[in-house]
Every structure is written in C-alpha cells, then in structure tokens.
N, C-alpha and C positions, 0 to 999 in steps of 0.2 A: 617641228617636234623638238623637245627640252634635252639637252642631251644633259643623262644624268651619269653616262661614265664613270666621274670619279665617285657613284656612292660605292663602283664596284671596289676599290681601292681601300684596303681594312689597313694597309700600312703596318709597321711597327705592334706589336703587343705592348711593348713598352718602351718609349723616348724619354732618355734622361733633359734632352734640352726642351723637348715639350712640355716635360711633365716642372721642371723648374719654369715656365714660362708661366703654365695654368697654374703653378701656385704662385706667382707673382698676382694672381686679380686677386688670394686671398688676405695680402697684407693689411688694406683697411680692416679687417677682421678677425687678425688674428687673436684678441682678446675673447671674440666669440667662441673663436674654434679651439683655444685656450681650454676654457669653461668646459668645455663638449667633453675635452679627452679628460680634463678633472671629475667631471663626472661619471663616462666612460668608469675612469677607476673606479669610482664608486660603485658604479651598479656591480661591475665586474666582481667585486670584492663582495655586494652581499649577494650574486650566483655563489661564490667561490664556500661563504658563510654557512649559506644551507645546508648541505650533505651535513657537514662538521659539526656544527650546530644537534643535526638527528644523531650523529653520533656519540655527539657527550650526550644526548639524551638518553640514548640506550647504553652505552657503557655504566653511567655513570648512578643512573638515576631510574630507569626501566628495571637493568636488570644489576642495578648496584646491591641490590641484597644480598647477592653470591658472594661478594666479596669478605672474606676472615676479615671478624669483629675482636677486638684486646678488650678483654673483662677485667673490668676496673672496680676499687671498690669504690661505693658508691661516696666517700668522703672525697674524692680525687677531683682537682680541680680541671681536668679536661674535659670540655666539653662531647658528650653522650647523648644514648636513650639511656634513661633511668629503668629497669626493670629487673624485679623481685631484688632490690637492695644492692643491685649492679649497674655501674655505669660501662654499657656497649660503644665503642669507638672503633668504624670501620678503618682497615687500613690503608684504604687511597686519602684517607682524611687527615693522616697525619705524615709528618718532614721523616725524611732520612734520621735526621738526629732522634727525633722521636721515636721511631722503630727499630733503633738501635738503645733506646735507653729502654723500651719495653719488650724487649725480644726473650726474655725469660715470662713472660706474663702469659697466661693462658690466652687458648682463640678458641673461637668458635665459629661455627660455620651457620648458615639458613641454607636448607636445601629443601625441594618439593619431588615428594615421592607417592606415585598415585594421586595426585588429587590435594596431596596434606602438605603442610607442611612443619617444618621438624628443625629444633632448634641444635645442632650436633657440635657434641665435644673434641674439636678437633679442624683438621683444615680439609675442605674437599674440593677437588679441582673442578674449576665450571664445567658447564656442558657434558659431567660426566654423564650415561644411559645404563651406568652396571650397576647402579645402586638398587639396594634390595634392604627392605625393612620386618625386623621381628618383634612381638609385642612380649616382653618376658615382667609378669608382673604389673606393676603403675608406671615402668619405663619402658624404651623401646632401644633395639640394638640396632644400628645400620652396617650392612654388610655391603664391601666395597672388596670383590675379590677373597683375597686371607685375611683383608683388615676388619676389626670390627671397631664399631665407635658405638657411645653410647648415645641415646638422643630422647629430647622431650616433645610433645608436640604440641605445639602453638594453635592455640584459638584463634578465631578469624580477629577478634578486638587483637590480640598479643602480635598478629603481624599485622596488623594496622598499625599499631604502635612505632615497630621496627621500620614502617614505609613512611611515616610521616612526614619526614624530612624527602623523603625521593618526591612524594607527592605535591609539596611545594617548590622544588626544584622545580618539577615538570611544566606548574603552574610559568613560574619564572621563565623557562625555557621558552615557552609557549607565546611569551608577551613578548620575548626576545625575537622569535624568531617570527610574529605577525609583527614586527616593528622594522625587524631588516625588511619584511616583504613591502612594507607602505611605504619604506625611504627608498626601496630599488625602483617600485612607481612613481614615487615624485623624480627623481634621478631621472630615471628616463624616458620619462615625461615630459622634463626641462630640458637633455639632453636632446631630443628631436624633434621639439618645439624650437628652439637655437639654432640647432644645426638643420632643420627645413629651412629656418628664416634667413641664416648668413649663406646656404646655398642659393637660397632663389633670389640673394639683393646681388649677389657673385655673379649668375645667370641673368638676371638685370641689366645690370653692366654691360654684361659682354654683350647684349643684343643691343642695347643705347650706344655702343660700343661702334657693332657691324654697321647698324642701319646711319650713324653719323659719319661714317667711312663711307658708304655707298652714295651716299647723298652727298659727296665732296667729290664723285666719282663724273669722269667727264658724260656725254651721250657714247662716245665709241666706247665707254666701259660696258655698256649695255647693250651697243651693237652688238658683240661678241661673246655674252654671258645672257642665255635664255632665263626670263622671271622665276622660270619654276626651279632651276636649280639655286636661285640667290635667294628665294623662297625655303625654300629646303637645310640652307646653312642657316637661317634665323631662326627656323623653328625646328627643324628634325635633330638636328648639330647640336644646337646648345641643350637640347632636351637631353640627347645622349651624354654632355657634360655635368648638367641637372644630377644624373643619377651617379657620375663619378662625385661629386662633390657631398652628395647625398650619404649616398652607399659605401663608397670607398673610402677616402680621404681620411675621416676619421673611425667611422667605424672599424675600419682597419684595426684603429688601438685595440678596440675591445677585443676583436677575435686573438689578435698576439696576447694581453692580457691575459685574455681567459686559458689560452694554452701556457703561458709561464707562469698561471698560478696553477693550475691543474698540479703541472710536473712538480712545481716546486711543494705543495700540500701533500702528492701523494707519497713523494720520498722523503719527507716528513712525517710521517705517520709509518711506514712501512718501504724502508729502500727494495728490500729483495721484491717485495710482494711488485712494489713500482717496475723494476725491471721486467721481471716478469709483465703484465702487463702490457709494455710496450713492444713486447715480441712480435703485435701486428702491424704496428707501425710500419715496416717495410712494405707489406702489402698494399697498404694505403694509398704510400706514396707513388707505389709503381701504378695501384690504376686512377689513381689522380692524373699523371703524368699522361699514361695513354687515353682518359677520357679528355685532357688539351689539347691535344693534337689532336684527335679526330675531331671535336667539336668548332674547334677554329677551321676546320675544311669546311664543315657543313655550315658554320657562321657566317662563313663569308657567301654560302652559295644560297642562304637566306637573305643574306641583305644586297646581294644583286637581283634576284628576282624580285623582291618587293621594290627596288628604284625601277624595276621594268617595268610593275603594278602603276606606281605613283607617272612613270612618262607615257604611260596609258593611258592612264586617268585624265592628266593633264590634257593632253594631244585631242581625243575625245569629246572631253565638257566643253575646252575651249574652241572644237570644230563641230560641235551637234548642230549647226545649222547648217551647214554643208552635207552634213552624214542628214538628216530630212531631206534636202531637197535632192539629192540621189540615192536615196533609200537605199541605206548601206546600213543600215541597222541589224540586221543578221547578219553579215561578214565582219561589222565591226565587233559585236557579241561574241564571237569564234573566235576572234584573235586575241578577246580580254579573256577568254573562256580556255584556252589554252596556256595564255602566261598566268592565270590565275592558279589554274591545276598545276604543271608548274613551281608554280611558288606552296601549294601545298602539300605536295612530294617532298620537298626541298625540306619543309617545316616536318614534315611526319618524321625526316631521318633525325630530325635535330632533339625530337621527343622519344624514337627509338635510344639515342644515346642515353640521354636523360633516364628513361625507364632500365638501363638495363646499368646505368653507375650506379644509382641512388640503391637500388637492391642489393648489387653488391659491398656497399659500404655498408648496409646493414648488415649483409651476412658475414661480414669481417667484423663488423661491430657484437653482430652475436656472439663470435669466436672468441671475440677477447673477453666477452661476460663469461662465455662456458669455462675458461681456462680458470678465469678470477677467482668462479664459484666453486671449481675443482681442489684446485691449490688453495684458498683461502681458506674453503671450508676445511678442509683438514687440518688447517693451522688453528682453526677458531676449537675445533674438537680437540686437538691435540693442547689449546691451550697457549700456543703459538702466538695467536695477535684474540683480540678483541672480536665479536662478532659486530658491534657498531662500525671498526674498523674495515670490515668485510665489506658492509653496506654502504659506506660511504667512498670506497674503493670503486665499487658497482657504479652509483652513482657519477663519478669524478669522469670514469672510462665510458660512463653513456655522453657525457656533456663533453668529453672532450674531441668526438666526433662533428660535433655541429660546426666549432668555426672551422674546422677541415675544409667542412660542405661548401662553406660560407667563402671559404676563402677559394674555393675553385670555381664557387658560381661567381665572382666581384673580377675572375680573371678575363669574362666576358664582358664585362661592362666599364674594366679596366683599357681590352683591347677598343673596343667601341669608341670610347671618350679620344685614342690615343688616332684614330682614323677621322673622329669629328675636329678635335682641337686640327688637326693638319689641316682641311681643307678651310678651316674658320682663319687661320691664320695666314692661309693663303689669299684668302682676302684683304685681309686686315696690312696684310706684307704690299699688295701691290700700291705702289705709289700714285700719290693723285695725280695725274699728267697736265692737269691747269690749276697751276698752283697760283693763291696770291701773291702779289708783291709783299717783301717785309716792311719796306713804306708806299703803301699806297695812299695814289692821291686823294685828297676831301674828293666829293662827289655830293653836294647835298642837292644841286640841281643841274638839269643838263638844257641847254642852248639848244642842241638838236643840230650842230653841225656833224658832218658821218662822210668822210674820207677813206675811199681803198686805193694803196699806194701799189700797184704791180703787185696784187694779190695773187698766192700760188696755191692751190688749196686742192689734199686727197684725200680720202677715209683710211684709204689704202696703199703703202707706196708706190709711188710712180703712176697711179691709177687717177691722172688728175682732171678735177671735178671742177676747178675752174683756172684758168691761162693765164695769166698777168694781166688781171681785172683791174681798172682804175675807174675813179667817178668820184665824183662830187654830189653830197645832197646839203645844201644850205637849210640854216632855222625856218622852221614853219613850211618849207616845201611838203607839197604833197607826190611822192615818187610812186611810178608803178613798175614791177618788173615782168614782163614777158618773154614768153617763149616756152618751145617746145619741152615736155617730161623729160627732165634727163641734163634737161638746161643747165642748171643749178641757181634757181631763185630760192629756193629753200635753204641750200647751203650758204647763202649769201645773209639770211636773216639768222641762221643759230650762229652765224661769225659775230653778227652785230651781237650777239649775248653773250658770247665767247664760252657757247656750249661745245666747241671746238677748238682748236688753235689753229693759227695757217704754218705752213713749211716756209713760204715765203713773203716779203711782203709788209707792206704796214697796215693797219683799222685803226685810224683816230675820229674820236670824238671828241669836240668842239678844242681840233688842237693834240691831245693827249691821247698817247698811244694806249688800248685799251688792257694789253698787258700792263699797265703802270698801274693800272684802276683797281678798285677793289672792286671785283667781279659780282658779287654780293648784292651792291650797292649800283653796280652798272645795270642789273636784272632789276632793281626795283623801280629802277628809271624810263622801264621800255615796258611797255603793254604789248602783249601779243594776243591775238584772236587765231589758231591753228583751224584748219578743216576736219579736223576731226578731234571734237572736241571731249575731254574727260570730265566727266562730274564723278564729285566724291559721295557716298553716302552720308546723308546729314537729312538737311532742310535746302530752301529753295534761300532762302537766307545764309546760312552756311558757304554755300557754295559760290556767293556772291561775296561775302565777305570773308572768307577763306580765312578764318581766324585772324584780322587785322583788327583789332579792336578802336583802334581810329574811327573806324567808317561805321558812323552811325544808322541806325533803321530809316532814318530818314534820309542818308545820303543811300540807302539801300535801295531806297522807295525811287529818287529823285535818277540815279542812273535806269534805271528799268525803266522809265515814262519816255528817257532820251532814247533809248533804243528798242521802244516802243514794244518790252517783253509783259509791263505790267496789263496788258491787252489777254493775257491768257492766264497769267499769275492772279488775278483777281477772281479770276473762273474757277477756280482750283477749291477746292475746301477749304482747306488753312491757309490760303494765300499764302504770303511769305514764309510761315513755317511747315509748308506740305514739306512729307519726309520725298525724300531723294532715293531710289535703290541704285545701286552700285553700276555706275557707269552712266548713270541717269535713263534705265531700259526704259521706264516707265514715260518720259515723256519724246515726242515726235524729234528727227534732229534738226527743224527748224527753232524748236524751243531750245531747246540742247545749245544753239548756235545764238541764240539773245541773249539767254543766259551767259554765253560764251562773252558776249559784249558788255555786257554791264558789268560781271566781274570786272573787264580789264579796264573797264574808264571809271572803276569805282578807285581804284590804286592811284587816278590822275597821273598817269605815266606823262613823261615828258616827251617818248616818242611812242608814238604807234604802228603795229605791225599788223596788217590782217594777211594773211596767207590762206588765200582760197577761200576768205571767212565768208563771201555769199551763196557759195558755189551748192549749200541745200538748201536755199531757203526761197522758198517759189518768187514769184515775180510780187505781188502784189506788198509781202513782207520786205521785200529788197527795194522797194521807193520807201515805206518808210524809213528804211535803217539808209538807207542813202541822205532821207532827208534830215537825217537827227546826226550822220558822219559830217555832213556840211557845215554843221552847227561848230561840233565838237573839235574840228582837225585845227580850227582856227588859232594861230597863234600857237601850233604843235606840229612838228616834224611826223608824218604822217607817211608809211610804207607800204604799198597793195601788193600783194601776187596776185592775177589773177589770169583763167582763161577765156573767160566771159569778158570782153574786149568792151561791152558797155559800160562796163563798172571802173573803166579808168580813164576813160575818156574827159574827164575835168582835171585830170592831174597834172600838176606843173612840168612834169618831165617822166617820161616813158622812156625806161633801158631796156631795151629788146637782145636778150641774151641766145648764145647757138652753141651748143659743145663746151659748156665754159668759157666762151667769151665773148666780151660784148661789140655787136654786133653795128646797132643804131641807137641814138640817143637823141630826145625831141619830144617837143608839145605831139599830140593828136594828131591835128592838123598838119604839123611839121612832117612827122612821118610818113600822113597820107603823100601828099608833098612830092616826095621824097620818090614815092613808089619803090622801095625797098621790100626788104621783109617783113617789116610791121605791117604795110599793105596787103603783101601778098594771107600773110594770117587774118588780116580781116576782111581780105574780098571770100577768103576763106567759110569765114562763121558768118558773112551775110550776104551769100553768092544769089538770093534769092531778091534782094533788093538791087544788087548789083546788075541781074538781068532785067528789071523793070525799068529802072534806069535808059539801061544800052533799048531798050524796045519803045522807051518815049522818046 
C-alpha cells in the first residue's frame, strides 16, 4: 500500500523562505509577469473608469440642464446656446475667474414641473419636489415655498436646443466608455493569455525539474518512497503550484489595485461620504478572519480524506487481480465506500462554510449599500453631493467587495501551494547518494574484465547482503551465479551498474574502480535482460529501440531473428509497429521476454547480464534463445543468474553463492566433482535422473 501520509501535512499557510524559493523558478520570466501586472493596471484602471465615467455622465450631461445658465447678450464672445437673441452658458462650463467676472449677470434656471418644462428667472436648487407652477396670463409664476419666480415654458424643439450639447456629450461618453470596455478585453485577454503561459513553462520546469532529480535518484531511492506518492508530487504538487502561479502571484496586484483605487476615488469625490461607507469594513474583516480558520480545519480534513481516496484507489487497481481471485470485491467496495462517504462529509462541511460566508458578505454588503443610499440620498436632496456621485459611490462599495472575496478564497490556494512546494522541495532537497565523479574516466568501450575486491554490501545497515565477496571474471568469460533466494546474485548485478553503492570494498572494471566511471556511460556498456520484464507503451519497435536513434529498423529487424522473437512479431498485424499497452499486458511473458532480448543486444552492450531471463519462457523457446545466446556471448563478457541449473551448464565458471558469500567456484563439471553444494542443488532439480542412474 502507497503511504500517502504526508498529503495529510498542509504545513505553513505561509513560508517566507518557500515562497522566496517558488519565486526564484520565476526569474526567467520575469519580463512576462512584468507585462501581467502592467496590465493588471490597466484593466484595474478601466474597472476603476466605469462607475466615474456613468457619473460625469449623469452629473454632467443627463442631468446637466439643472445646472444655473449666465444670460449673455448674444454679441458676447463666450461660447453658448444662442436662444431668442441670448447667449445661455451653463455654470460648471465656466473658470472660477469667469464666475466671478460675471457674478452680477442674470441666471437662469431649466426646471420640469408636471411633465413641462420651464425656462425660470432665477436659481433653483436640484432635486428640489416643492415646486409648484401658476399660469397668470402668457407667463407663468413658479412657487417655491414664499418664493416666487417668474418662468416661461419651453417647447419640446426649445429644450432640445438647450440638450444639444448634453446629447453629444453622451454620444462622446458612450464611445468612451465602449472603448475602456474593448481595451479592458484585450488587457485581459493578454494578461491571462501571459500569465497561463509563464505559469505553465514555470510548472514545466519544476516537473522536468522533479522527474531529472528522480531519475539521478539511486534504486534504494525507490525502495523507500512508494510510485504513487512520487506520482502525486509530479502531478497533484505542481498542479496545486499551477494555481498559485496562476491565481495568486499576480493577480494578487489587481485585487490590491482595485482596493487602493476604490479608496483612493471615493475619498476623492466625497471624503465624509468615503468614511462613512467604510463603517462595514470591520465587519468584514472579522468574518474574513473567522471564515480562515475554520476553513483551514476543514481544508485540511478534505485533503487527507481524499489522499486516503487516491491510496485506495492506488492499492485496489494495482491488486484487482488478487481482489478476483478471492473475491473480495464487496469487502473491497465497503471500505472504498466508507472512505468515499467519508470524504463527502469532510467536503459538505467545507460547502457549509462557503454557503454560510458568502451570504454573509452579502448581507454586510447590502448594509453598506442601505447606509450609502440613506446618507447619500439625503445629501443628493439636500444638495450636498451629486446624485451621479451617489451612484458611483453604490457602484465603488459593490466592487469593492469582490477582491475581499477573492482575496480570502487565493488564501486557500495560497495555503495549498505553501504544503505542495514543501513536499516537492523535499525531494528536490534530497541528495543523489551515487554521485558522479567531477573527472570521470573516458569509458567509450569496456574489455569486460569485472573484479570484487572484499565486497561488503547492505540495503540496510548492518543488514548484510553479501560478506567479503571476491572474484574474478576475465574478457569474454561466460559466468553463472547460483544459489539459493536470498543469496544475493541480484545484488551482485545492480553493483556491476552501480544502481547501488557497497559500504565496503572495491568493483573494478577492466582495472578502474567503478566509482571513478562515469555511471551513465558504465550502464550503456552492460545489457541487462531482468525476470520480469517492463515494456513501455509505444510500438513493438519502440520498445526495442527505446528511443536510440542509432539502431536502425534493420538492425531492429536483425536483433529479433538472433533471438528468434521475429517468429511472433511477423504474426502480429503491424509487425514491428503493433502498438504496445502499458506493461506489454497484451502480449504472453514469453514474448515480453524476446522482446526483453533483442532490446538488450540491439544496444551491443559490451557485457551481458541475464538474471533469470529464461525462467518464463517454455522449453522449446529456450533452445532457441540458447542457440542464438551461443552465437552472440562470443567475444563478450557474458553474466547468467539462473535456477534452472541447465541453462548454465556451458558456462566458463559457476560462483555458487549462500548468505552472501561465495561459496564454490568452478566449471559444471568441476563442481559436480566437487560434490559440494553446486551438486547437492542439482541432484536437487534432477533427483529423477539421479535415481535412474543409481537403479542401472
């Protein structure tokens, strides 16, 4: 079973030396991520634009007719509306200087009363509702309390005239304001087109990153660290980084952005009203605060149920042939069916949180609209501020909620990234335990001479695997190693690859100690054929020439005839390009095991290793591959494990190993000889000829 332990481990919310570490993969980029928050700014600025924008619209230009007009005569060179022999110039249209050079000049007002509207001598406050009109005559009197004013009334053409100018503002306005909206699309457009592509060459990285580290990593790396959980840091780890680099990183700017413009526009246009306003602000933050902390309990108690899902899952798929042939298929169901439920409990409380923040930040959100509209509006009646100022207040106070939101949900995926980079680092942190030399020796070909000097060798300390091994194999020797499981003839072949190190001891080849070797270059030198053979998914080609591009289809063709697999590959549909499924399910593991052969003599290794490599393959396939090995060993240092006792029997020298160490050493013959332990294992495995023997 994968022990996924540390997914349960969420670490840190936030690591100052992590979080400097994960921006360290962003330096090649930072010209990218540059761009982002430049434009960040950008968008942020025309969110910020809009409200203000509707607001000079209605201030200035919707309901700009309210504003006292200076009646000019119409000789005067200020620009106006020209009507009945007067030049009208509203007062937000002209300077300080200007309204004090004409502050003795008559005003007038546009006001709509019923329906009408009415050109009045005199100034009347906006949004007044006490106006009341008398028709005395061809004129009309507007009463406004004890005031009265005199007033004419305007034709629908006569205030068309007086809108003319608003009416083309608006026009203006309007092009303005569909012009900020199609550069905030392209903005951020560009902006998360950028920032998806410098996050996922970042997350790129870091997995070309993990997987060249792993791959430097010895076999006890692996003994000790189950595939699903180094499975899990390549793809669940960097995904949860994905979405920091994504989500947070920058977008970060824009939520601060859009809150330091909010604040800075609305006490801009209206400090009291601004204060006011932020009155909910504490509210906010206090259930900001206590929606973190409960969320981080129940975060964490989602992301260990779902690593108990995923070591489920694993444990299961990878033992469903086991779980068939003891039909455990319904006890295994129960116990997926329990952590499943489970992890759906876990997930309902984490949507309970969710459903019961997000309302409340509305109804604090409402509260600060009900207040706005309360207090504003009385100011917009009283004359106080602007009613465009009102709406764009409204406006500012709904938008300034979202990166609140935003910033409390990025604190989840903040924590996340800060619990994935730990463990990715924690691999990336352990060091290779077979390291190469800084000068290692040339290696362009090897002799095939292989000396163990008082080899001492554990997986585990003190747990030792083999004794103070010595031996000799000279160039072109064919060696076999026997003995009992447990022996250590396997150990003795991933030394010669130095997928291990010894504790004690020397391994030279031909001469040179194999730590002086470039390790790389030692493994491309030795052919190995294992007992249980892996095929990758590809082709029948592929898997043969395992992406060497040296080895051509014809040397592809010509290894496969020597170990006589092109016998079944020609049977095949696509002969050499039939696809492969994963693990090679699809074909028998005697094919599995040709295949296994021709790969390694297509490499032309200089030594060869078979370790138990006939041990599936029936009898009638093991003369030929004996007879095509006889061909091929020649003139190549050539290594057998095996326990099938006939398949070594031509070997130059048989080391019969016991507990780690060796035992006997000798021809076939020698050993029988000998009457040792080599005999006794093979009166063993042919005690049936042994008594035909003794009975002639």
């Amino acid at each position: 079973m994968n022990n996924f332990h540390e997914e349960e481990t969420l670490g840190k919310a936030y690591d100052s030396k992590l979080m400097k570490r994960l921006l360290s993969y962003t330096k090649p980029y930072w010209m990218y991520i540059f761009i982002c928050i430049i434009l960040l700014m950008a968008v942020t600025a025309g969110d910020l634009a809009r409200p203000y924008i509707l607001k000079y619209a209605i201030d200035d230009s919707i309901r700009g007719y309210l504003n006292p007009m200076y009646v000019l005569n119409k000789d005067s060179e200020t620009k106006g509306i020209l009507y009945k022999d007067n030049i009208y110039v509203r007062e937000d249209d002209l300077s300080s200087s200007e309204k004090i050079a004409l502050k003795n000049v008559e005003k007038k007002t546009i006001v709509k009363v019923n329906g009408s509207h009415y050109l009045v001598d005199g100034v009347i406050e906006k949004d007044n509702n006490n106006l009341a009109i008398d028709k005395q005559g061809d004129s009309y009197i507007l009463k406004l309390g004890n005031n009265r004013f005199t007033a004419s009334l305007l034709s629908n053409d006569d205030y068309k005239l007086f809108r003319e100018n608003d009416i083309r503002n608006l026009k203006t306005i309007g092009i303005i304001f569909l012009a900020v909206i199609v550069l905030s699309f392209v903005f951020n457009y560009a902006q998360v087109f950028i920032l998806n592509y410098t996050s996922q060459k970042i997350i790129f990285n870091i997995r070309q990153e993990i997987f060249s580290h792993l791959q430097k990593m010895s076999l006890s790396y692996f003994d000790k660290n189950p595939v699903g959980r180094l499975v899990t840091r390549v793809t669940n780890d960097t995904e949860a980084l994905n979405e920091m680099y994504s989500s947070v990183l920058v977008t970060l700017f824009k939520d601060l952005f859009l809150l330091t413009g909010i604040i800075i526009t609305m006490f801009n246009m209206d400090a009291r009203l601004a204060l006011f306003s932020f009155t909910v602000l504490p509210f906010i933050i206090i259930a900001s605060i206590i929606f973190r902390i409960n969320i981080r309990k129940v975060y964490r108690a989602v992301r260990v149920r779902l690593a108990r899902i995923n070591s489920s899952l694993n444990e299961n798929i990878t033992g469903m042939k086991t779980v068939h042939i003891f039909s455990k298929e319904n006890k295994k169901f129960k116990e997926f069916d329990e952590i499943n439920e489970d992890y759906l409990n876990a997930t309902k409380k984490e949507i309970q949180l969710y459903a019961i923040f997000r309302p409340i930040i509305e109804v604090i959100r409402s509260l600060g609209i009900t207040l706005i509209i309360w207090l504003g509006g009385n100011n917009v009646i009283n004359g106080a501020i602007e009613f465009g100022v009102l709406y764009a207040f409204i406006n500012y106070l709904q938008m300034f909620f979202e990166p609140i939101l935003d910033l409390t949900e990025k604190y989840n995926i903040l924590q996340s990234a800060m619990a994935s980079s730990e463990r990715i680092f924690m691999i990336l942190d352990t060091e290779e335990d077979i390291k190469n030399p800084d000068l290692a020796a040339p290696l362009k070909t090897i002799k095939g001479k292989i000396e163990f000097k008082n080899v001492w060798f554990a997986y585990e300390k003190d747990n030792w695997v083999l004794k103070d091994v010595s031996f000799t194999i000279n160039p072109g020797e064919t060696v076999a190693f026997v003995g009992a499981t447990g022996a250590g003839k396997t150990s003795i072949i991933s030394l010669i690859n130095r997928f291990y190190d010894i504790q004690k001891g020397q391994i030279l080849i031909d001469g040179i100690n194999i730590r002086d070797m470039d390790k790389y270059q030692l493994r491309k030198r030795i052919g190995i054929v294992l007992q249980d053979v892996f095929l990758f998914t590809g082709t029948i080609k592929d898997n043969i020439r395992l992406n060497n591009t040296n080895i051509t289809d014809e040397g592809i063709k010509e290894v496969s005839k020597y170990v006589n697999a092109d016998t079944f590959i020609e049977k095949l549909p696509k002969k050499y390009e039939e696809p492969v499924m994963e693990r090679g399910s699809t074909l028998s593991a005697g094919q599995r095991q040709l295949l296994a052969f021709a790969r390694a003599l297509a490499f032309k290794p200089d030594i060869l290793v078979l370790d138990e490599a006939t041990s599936n393959i029936d009898t009638e396939t093991e003369i030929l591959i004996q007879d095509a090995l006889n061909k091929i060993v020649k003139g190549r240092t050539s290594i057998a494990i095996a326990h099938r006792l006939s398949t070594i029997q031509r070997s130059d020298k048989i080391i019969v190993l016991h507990k780690g160490q060796i035992r006997e050493i000798g021809s076939h013959q020698e050993l029988l000889n000998k009457g040792g332990m080599y005999y006794e294992l093979y009166r063993l495995q042919y005690k049936e000829d042994f008594k035909a023997k003794e009975s002639f």
